[in-house]
PAZAPA-4460 file (N, C-alpha, C; in steps of 0.05 Angstrom, whole numbers, plus 32768, in hexadecimal, padded with zeros to 4 digits):
% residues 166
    n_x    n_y    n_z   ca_x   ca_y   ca_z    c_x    c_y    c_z   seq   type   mol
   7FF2   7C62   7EC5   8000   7C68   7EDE   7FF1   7C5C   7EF6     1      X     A
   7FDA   7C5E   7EF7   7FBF   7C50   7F0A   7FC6   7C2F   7F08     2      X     A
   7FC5   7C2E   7EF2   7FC4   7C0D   7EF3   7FD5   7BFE   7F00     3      X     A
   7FF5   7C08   7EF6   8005   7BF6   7F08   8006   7BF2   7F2A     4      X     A
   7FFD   7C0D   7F36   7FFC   7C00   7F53   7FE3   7BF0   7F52     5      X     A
   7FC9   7BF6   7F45   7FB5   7BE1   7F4D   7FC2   7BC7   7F42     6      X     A
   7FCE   7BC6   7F31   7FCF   7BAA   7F27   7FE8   7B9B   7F3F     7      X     A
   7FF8   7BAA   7F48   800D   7BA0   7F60   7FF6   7B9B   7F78     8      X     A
   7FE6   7BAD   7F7C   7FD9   7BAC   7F90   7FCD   7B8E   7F91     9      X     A
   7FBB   7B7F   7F73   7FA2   7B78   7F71   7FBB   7B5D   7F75    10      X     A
   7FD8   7B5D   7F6D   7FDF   7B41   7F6C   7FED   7B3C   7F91    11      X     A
   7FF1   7B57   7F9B   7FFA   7B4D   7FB9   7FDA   7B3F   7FCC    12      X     A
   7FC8   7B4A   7FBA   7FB0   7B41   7FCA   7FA4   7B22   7FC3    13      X     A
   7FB0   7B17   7FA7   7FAD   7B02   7F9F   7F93   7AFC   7F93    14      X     A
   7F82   7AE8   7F9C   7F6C   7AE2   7F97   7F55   7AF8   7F93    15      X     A
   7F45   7AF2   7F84   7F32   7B0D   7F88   7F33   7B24   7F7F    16      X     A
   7F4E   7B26   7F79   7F59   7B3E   7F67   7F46   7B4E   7F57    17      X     A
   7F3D   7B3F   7F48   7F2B   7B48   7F32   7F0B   7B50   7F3A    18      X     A
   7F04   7B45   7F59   7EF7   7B56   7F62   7EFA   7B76   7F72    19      X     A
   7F1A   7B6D   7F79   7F18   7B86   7F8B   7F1F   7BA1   7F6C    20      X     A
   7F2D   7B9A   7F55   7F30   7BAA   7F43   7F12   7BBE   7F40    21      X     A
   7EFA   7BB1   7F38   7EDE   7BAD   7F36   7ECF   7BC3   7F4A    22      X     A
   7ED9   7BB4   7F66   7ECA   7BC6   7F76   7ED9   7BDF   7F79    23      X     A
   7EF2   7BE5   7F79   7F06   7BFF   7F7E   7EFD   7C0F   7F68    24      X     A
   7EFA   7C0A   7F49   7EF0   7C1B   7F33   7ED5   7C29   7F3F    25      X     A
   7EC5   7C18   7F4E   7EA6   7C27   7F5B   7EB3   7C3D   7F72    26      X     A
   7ECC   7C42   7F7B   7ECE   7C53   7F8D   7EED   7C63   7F84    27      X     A
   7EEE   7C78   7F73   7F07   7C80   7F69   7F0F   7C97   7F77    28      X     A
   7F09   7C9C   7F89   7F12   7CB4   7FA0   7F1F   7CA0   7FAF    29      X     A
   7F1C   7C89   7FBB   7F32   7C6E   7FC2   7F4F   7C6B   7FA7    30      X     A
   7F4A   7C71   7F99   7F64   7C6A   7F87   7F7B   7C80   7F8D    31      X     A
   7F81   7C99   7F91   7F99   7CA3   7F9D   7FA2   7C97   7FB6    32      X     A
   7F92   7C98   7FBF   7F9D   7C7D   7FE7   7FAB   7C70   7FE1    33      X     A
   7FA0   7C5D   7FC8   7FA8   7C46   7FCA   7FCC   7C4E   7FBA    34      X     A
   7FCE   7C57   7FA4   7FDF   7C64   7F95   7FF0   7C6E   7FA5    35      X     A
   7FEC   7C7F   7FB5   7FFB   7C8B   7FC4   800C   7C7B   7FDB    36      X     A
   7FF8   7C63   7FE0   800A   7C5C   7FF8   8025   7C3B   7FE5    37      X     A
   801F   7C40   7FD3   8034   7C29   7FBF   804E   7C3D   7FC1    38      X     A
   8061   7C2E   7FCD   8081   7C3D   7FBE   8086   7C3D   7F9F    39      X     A
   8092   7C5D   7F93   8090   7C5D   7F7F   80A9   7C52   7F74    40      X     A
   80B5   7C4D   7F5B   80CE   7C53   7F51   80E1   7C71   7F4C    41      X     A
   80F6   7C67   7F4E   8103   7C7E   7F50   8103   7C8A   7F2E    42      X     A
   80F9   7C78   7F24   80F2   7C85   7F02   80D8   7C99   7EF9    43      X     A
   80C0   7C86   7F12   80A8   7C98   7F13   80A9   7CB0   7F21    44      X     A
   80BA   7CAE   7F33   80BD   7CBF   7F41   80CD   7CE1   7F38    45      X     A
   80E1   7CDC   7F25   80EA   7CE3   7F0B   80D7   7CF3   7EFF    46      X     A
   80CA   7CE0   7EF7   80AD   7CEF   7EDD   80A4   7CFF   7EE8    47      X     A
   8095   7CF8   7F09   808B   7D0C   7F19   8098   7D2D   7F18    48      X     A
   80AE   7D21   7F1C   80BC   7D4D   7F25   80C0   7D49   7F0C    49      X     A
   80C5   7D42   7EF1   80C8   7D52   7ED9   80AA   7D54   7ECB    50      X     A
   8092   7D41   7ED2   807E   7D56   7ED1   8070   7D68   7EDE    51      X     A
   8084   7D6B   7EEF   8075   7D83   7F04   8089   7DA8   7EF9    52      X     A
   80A3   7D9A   7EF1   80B1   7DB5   7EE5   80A8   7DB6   7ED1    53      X     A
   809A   7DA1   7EC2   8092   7DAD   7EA8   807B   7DC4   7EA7    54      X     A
   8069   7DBC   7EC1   804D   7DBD   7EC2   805C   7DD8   7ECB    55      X     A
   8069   7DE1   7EE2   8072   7E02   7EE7   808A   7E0B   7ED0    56      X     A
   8090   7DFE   7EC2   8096   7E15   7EAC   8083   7E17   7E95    57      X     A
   8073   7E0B   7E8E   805A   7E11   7E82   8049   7E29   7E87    58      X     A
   804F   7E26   7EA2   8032   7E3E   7EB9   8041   7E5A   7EB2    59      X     A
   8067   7E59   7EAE   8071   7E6B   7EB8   8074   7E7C   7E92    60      X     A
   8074   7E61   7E82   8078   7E73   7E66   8057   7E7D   7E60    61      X     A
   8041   7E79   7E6E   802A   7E82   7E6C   8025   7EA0   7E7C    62      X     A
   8038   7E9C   7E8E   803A   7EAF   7E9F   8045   7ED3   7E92    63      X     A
   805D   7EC2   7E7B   8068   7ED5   7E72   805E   7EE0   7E53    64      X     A
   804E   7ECD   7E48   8037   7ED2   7E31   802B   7EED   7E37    65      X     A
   8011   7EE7   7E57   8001   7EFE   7E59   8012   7F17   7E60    66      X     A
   802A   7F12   7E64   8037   7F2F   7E67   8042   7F3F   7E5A    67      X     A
   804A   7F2A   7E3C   8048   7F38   7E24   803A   7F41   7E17    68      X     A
   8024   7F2C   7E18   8000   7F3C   7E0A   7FFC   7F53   7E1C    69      X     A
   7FFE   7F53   7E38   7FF4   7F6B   7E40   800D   7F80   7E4B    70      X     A
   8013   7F93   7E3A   8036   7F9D   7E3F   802E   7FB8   7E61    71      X     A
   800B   7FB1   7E59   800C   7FCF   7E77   8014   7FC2   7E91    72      X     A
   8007   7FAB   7E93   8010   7F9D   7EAD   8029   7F9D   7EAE    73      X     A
   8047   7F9B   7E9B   8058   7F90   7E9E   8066   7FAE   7E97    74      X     A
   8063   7FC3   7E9C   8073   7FD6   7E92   8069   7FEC   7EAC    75      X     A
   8059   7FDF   7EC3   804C   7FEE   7ED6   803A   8001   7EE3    76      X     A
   8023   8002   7EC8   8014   8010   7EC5   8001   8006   7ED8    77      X     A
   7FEE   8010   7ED7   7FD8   800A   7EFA   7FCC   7FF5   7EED    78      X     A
   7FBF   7FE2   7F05   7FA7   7FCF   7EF6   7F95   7FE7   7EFC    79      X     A
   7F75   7FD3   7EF7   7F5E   7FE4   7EF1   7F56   7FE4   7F15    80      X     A
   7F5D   7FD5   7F24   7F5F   7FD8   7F45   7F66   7FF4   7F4B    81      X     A
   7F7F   7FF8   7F44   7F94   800B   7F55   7F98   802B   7F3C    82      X     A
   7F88   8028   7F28   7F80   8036   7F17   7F71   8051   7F1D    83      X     A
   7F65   8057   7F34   7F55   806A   7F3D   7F64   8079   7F54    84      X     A
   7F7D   8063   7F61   7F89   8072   7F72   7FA6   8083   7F6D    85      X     A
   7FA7   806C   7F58   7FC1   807B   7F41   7FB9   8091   7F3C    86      X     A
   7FA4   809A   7F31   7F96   80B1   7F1E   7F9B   80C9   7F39    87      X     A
   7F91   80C3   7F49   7F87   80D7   7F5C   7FAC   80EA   7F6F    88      X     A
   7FB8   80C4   7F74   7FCF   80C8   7F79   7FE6   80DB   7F70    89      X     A
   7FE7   80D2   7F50   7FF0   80DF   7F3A   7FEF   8103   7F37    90      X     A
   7FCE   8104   7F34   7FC5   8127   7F3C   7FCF   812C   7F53    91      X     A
   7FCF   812C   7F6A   7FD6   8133   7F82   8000   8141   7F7C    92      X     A
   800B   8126   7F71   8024   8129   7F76   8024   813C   7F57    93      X     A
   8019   8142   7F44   801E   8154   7F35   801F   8175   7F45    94      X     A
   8005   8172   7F5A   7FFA   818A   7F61   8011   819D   7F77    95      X     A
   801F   8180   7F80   802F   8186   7F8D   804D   8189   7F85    96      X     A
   8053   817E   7F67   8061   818D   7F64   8065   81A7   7F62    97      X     A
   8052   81B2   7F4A   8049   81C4   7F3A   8049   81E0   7F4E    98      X     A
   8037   81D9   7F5D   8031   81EE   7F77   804D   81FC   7F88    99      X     A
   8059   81E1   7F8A   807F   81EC   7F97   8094   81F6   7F88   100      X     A
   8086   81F9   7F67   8093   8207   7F59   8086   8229   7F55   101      X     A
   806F   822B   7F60   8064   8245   7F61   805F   8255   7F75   102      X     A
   8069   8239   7F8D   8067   824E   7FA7   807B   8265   7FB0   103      X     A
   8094   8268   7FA1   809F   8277   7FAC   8093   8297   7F9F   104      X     A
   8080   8293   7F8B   806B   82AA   7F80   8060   82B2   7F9C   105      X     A
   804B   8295   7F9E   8035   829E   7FBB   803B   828B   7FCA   106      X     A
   803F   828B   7FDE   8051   827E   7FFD   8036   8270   7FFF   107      X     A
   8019   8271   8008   8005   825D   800D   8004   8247   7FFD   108      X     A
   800D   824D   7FDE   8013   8233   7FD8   802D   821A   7FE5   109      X     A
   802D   821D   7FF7   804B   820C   7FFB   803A   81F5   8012   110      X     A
   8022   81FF   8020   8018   81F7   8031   8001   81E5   801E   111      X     A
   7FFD   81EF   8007   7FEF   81D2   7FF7   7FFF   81C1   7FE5   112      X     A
   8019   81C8   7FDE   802E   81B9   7FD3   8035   81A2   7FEB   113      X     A
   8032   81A2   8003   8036   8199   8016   802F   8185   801E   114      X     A
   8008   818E   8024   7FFA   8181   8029   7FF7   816D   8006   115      X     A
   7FFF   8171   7FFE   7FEA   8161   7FDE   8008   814A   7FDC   116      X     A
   8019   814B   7FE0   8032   8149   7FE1   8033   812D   7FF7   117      X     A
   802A   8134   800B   8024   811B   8022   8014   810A   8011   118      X     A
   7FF9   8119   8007   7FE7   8108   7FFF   7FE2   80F3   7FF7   119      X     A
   7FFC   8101   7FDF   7FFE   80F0   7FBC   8019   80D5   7FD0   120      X     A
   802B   80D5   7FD8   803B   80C8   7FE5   8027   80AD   8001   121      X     A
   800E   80C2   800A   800F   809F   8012   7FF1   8099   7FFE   122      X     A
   7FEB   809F   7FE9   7FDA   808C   7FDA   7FED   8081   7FCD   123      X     A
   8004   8086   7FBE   8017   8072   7FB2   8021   8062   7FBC   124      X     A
   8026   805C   7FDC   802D   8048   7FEE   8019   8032   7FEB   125      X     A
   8005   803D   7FE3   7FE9   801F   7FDF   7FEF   8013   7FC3   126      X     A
   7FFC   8020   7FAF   7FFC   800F   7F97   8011   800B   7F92   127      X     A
   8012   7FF2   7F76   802E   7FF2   7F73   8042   7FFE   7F5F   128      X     A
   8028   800E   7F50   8031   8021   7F38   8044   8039   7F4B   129      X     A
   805C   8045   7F49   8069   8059   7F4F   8076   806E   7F3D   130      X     A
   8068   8069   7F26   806A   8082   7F0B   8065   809D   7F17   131      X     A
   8069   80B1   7F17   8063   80CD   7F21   8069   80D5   7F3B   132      X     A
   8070   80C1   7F4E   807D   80BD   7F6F   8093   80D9   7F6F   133      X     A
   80A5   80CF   7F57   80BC   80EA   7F57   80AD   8100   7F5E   134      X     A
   8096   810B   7F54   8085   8122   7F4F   8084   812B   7F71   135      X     A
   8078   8119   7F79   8078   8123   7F96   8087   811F   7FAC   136      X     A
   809D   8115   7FA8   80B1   8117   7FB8   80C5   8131   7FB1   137      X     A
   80BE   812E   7F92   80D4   814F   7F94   80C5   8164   7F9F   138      X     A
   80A5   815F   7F96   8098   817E   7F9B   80A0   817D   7FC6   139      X     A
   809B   8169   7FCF   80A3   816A   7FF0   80C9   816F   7FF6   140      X     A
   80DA   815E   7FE9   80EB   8176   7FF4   80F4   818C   7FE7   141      X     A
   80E1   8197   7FCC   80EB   81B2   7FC4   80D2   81C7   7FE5   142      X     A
   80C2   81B7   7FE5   80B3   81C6   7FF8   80C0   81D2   8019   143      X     A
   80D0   81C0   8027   80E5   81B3   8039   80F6   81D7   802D   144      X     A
   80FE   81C6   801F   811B   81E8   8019   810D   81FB   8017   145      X     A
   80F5   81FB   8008   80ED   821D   8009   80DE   822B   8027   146      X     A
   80DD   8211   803B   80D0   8219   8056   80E7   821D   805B   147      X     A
   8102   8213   8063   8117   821A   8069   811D   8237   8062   148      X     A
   8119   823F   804D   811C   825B   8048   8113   826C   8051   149      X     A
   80F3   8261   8050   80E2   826D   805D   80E7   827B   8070   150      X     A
   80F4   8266   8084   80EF   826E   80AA   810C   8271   80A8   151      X     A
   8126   8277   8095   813A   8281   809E   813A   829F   8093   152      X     A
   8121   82A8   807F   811C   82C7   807D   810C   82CC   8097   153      X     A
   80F7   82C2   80A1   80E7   82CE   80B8   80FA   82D0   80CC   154      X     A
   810D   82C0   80D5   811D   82C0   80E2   812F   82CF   80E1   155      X     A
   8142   82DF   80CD   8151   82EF   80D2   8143   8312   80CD   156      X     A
   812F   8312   80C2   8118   8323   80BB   8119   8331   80D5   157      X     A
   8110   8321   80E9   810D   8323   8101   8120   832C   8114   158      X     A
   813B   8327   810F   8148   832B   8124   8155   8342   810E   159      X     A
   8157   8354   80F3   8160   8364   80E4   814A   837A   80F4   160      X     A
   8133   8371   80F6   811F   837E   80FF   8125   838A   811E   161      X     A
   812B   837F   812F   8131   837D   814C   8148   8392   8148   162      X     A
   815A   8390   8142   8170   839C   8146   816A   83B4   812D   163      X     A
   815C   83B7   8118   8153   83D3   810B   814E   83EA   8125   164      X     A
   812F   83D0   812B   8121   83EA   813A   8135   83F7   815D   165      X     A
   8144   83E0   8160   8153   83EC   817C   8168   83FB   8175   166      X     A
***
């Protein structure tokens, strides 16, 4: 592929040819320049983009190899990066479910279903695993309704109360 522009090149230059071939081999960081500045054919030019789709569907069936060999990457399990924040993430939104299922036992749990609940929601915003996410979005708006309850018993408590004692 090299040859033919030097050899177009070495016959537009005529004489001498066979030196300038000679001295251009001693400097081959000069041979794309020169290559580059020759018009190509519209046949080479051809070869060009169908070895360049070959060369990206090559990259892309390699692409889809390692994602078969490796089925965690490709099924969404954490890398070993985002692996520590998953873990932690994960507990949090368990804790917060779990907890908004037992606070209507003891009401102080609703205020750590809450807090653990925010927690677990923005460490999962950093990764891109979202397995267990449900966990803490239900434990926050089961939490949401049971404050609603909350402050619509204190609330009428209060005014049942008001009008008892008057």
């Amino acid at each position: 592929m090299l040859e033919m522009p030097l050899t177009n090149l070495s016959a537009a230059l005529g004489s001498g040819s066979s030196s300038f071939e000679r001295s251009i081999s001693h400097y081959p960081s000069l041979i794309p320049m020169l290559t580059d500045s020759v018009p190509k054919s519209e046949e080479e030019i051809e070869k060009e983009r169908m070895r360049k789709e070959i060369l990206r569907l090559k990259q892309e069936i390699e692409k889809k190899k390692q994602n078969f060999e490796n089925p965690d990457q490709q099924s969404g399990l954490p890398s070993d990066g985002d692996a520590a924040i998953y873990k932690k993430a994960n507990n949090l939104a368990k804790v917060s479910f779990f907890t908004v299922l037992l606070s209507p036992i003891l009401s102080p749990l609703l205020i750590v279903s809450l807090v653990t609940g925010f927690m677990s929601l923005k460490r999962y915003r950093k990764i891109t695993n979202k397995k267990g996410r449900w966990m803490a979005i239900t434990g926050l708006v089961l939490d949401f309704i049971l404050l609603a309850i909350l402050l619509i018993a204190i609330i009428s408590f209060i005014f049942w109360w008001s009008e008892w004692a008057a």
